[in-house]
C-alpha positions as CSV (number, residue, x, y, z in Angstrom):
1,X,3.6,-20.5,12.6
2,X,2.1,-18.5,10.2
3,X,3.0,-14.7,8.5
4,X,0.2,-13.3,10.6
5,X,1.1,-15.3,13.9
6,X,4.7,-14.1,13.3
7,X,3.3,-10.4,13.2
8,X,1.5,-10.3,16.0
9,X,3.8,-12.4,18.2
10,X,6.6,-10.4,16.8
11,X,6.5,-7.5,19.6
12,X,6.2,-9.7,22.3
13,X,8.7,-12.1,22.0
14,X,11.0,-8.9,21.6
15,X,9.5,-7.9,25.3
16,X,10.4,-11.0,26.5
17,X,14.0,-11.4,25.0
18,X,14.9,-7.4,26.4
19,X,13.0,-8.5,29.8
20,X,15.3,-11.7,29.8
21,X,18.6,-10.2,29.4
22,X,17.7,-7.6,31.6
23,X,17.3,-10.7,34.4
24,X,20.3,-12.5,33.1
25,X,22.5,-9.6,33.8
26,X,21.0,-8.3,37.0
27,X,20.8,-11.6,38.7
28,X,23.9,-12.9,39.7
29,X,24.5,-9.5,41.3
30,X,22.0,-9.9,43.8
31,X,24.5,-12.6,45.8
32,X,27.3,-9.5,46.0
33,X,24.2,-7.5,47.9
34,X,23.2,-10.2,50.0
35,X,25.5,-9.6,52.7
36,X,27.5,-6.4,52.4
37,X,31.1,-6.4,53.3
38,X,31.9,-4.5,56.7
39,X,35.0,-2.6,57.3
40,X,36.2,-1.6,59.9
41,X,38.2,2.0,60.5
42,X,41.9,1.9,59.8
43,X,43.9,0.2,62.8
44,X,40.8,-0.7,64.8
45,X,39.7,-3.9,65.6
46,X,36.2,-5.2,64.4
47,X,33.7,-4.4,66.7
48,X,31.7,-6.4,68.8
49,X,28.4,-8.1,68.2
50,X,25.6,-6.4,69.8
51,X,24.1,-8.3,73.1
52,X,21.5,-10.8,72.2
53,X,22.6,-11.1,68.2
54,X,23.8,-14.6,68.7
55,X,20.3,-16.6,67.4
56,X,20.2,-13.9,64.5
57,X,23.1,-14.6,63.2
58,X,23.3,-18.2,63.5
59,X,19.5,-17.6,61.4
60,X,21.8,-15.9,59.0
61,X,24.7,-18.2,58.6
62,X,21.9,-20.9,57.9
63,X,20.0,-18.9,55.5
64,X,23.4,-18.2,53.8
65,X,23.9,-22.3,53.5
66,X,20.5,-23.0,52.1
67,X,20.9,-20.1,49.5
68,X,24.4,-22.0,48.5
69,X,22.7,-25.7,48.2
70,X,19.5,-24.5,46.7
71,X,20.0,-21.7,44.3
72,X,24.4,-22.3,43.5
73,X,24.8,-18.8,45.0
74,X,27.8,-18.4,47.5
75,X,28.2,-15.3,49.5
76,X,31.0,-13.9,49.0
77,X,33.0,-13.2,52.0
78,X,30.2,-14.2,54.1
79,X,31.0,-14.7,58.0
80,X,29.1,-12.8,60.6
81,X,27.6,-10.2,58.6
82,X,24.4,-9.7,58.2
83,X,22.4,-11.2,55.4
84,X,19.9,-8.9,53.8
85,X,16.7,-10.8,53.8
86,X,14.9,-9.1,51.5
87,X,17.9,-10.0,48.8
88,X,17.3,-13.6,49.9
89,X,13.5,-13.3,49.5
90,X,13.8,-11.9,45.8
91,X,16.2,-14.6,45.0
92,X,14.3,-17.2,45.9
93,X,11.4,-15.5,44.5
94,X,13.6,-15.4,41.1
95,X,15.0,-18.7,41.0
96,X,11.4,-20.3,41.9
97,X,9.3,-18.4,39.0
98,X,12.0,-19.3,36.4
99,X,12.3,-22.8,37.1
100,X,8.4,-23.3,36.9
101,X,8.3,-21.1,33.8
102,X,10.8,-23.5,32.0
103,X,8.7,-26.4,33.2
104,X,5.4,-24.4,31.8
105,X,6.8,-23.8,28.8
106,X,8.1,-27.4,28.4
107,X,4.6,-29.0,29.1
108,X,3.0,-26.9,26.8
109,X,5.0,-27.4,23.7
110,X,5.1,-30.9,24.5
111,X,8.6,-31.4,25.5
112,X,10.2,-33.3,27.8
113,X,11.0,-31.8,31.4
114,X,13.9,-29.9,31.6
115,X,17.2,-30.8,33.2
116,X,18.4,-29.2,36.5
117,X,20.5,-25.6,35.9
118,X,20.8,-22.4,37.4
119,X,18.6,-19.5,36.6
120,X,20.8,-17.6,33.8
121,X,21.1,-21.0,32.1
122,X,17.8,-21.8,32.2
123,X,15.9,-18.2,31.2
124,X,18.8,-18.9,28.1
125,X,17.2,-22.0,27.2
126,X,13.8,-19.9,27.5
127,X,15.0,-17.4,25.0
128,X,15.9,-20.5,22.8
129,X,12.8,-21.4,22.7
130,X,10.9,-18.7,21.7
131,X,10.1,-19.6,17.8
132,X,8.1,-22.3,19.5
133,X,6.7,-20.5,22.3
134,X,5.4,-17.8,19.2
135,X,3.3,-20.6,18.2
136,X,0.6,-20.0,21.3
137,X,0.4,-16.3,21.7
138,X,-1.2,-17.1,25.2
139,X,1.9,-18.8,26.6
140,X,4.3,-15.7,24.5
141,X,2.4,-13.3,27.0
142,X,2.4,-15.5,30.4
143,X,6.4,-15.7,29.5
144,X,6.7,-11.6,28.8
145,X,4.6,-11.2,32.0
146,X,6.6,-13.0,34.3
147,X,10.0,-12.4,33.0
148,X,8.8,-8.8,33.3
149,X,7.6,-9.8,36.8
150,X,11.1,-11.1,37.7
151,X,13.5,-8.6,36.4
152,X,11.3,-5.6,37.7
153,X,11.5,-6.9,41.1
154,X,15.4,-7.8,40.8
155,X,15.6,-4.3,39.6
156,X,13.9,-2.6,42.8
157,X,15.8,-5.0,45.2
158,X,19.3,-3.9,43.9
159,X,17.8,-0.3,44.1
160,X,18.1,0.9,40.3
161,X,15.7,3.2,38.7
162,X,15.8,2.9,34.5
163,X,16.9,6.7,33.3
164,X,13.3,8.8,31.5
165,X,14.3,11.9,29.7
166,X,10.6,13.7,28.7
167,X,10.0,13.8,24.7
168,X,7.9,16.6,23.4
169,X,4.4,15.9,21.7
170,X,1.1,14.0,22.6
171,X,0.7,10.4,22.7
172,X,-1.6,9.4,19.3
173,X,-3.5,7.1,22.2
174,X,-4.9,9.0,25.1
175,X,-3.4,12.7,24.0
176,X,-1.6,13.5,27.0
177,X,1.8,14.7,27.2
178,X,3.4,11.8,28.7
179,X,5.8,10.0,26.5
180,X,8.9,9.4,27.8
181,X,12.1,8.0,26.6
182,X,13.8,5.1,27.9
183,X,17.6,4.7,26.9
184,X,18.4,1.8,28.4
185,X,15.4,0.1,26.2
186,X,15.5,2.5,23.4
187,X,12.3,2.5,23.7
188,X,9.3,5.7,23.9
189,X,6.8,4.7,26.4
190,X,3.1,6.3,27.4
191,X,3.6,6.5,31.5
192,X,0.0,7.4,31.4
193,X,-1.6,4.6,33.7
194,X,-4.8,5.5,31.6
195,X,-3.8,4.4,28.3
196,X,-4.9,1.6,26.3
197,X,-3.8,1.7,22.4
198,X,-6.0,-0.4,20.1
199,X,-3.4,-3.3,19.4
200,X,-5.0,-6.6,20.8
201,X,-1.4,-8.0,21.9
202,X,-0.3,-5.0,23.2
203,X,0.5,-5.9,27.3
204,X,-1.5,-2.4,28.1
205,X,-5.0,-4.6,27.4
206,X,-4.8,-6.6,30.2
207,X,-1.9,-5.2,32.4
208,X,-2.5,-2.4,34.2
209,X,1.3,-1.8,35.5
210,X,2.6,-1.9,31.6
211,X,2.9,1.0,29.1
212,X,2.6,0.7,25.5
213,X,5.4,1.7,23.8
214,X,7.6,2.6,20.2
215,X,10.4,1.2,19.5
216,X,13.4,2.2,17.1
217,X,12.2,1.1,14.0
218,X,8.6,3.0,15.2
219,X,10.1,6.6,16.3
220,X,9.2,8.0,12.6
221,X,6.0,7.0,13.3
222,X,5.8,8.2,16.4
223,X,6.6,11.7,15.2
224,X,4.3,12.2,12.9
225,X,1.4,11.1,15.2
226,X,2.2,12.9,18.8
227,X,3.8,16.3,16.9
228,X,7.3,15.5,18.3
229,X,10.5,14.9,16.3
230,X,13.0,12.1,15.6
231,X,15.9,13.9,15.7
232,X,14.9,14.3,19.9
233,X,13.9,11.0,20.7
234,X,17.1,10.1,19.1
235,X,19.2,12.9,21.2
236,X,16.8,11.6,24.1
237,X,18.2,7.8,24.1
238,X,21.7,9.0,23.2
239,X,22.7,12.0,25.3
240,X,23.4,10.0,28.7
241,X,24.6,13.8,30.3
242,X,20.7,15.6,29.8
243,X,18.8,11.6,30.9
244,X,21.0,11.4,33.8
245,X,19.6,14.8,34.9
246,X,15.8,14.4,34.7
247,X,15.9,10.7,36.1
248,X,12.0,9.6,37.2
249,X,11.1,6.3,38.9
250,X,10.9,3.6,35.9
251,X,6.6,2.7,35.2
């Protein structure tokens, strides 16, 4: 890989390595949402099925056993509640795309195909591959994208929304006053859909759903060109009381 190569690929392996812990951490709690536990009120007995739930249930109880076999996730405390189906749809949504990434990644760097594991292992073995994967800056942004992809969508289904506290100033790219912080990235993002920076491996050239954004090490930088100050993107990322207050839906 050469210097330049290194450069270039340098922001989006970064994307994919936050993207991927992101997925690692959020994914095995999608089996403690896919059947909520039900309790019943003190000294009463559990209450009884609805008429007709009987085939539903038994639909459930299978889907429950497939999940177990296919994906190594076990409900816990699973019996006659209800599976949530949309959980079960994003897992196997999840546990597809990563498997087929590893295998894409594999084939293209010439290597042979990868042993059965479960998705946290295998997104890890990802992750160890990405001095490799810098190599082909087309394969670096088909792995951001989809990891991206995958953890957005485990994100929504466990129903969190990343905390945005507004930063003052303009974005240097489109001059509009939507930067935004993002602590749980420490990252400044543009949320306007409109922007497009000039950088050619930037994900904002040819994805409209992502925002191009400043990391720590570019805040200074950041200052200096939208007329904001470091010293409140830094309060931004680390007061948790003030980003807990102006929560927006994560771009």
């Amino acid at each position: 890989m050469t210097e330049r190569t290194g450069e270039t690929a340098a922001p989006v392996l970064r994307d994919i390595t936050l993207w991927a812990a992101a997925l690692v951490r959020h994914f095995p709690e999608l089996a403690e949402e896919l059947a909520p536990v039900r309790r019943s009120p003190a000294g009463a007995g559990p209450a009884a099925p609805p008429p007709g739930t009987a085939e539903l249930i038994r639909r459930e109880r299978r889907e429950a056993l497939l999940l177990e076999q296919r994906h190594g996730l076990a409900v816990p405390g699973h019996g006659a509640a209800p599976i949530r189906l949309h959980v079960s749809d994003c897992i196997r949504d999840v546990t597809d795309g990563v498997v087929e990434l590893e295998e894409a990644v594999h084939a293209r760097l010439g290597l042979p195909r990868p042993p059965r594991a479960g998705v946290v292992d295998r997104l890890r073995r990802v992750v160890a591959l990405l001095d490799s994967v810098a190599a082909h800056p087309d394969l670096a942004r088909h792995v951001r994208d989809e990891v991206r992809r995958m953890a957005r969508r485990c994100a929504r289904t466990l129903g969190e929304a990343e905390t945005v506290v507004r930063v003052a100033g303009r974005c240097p790219w489109c001059d509009s006053v939507s930067l935004r912080a993002f602590p749980d990235r420490r990252a400044v993002l543009c949320v306007n859909p409109a922007c497009v920076c000039v950088d050619p491996v930037c994900g904002c050239q040819d994805d409209p759903a992502y925002r191009h954004l400043w990391r720590e090490e570019e805040w200074r930088e950041l200052a200096d060109a939208s007329g904001a100050h470091t010293e409140e993107i830094e309060a931004a990322m680390d007061d948790t009381a003030a980003a807990a207050g102006t929560k927006e839906t994560s771009c």
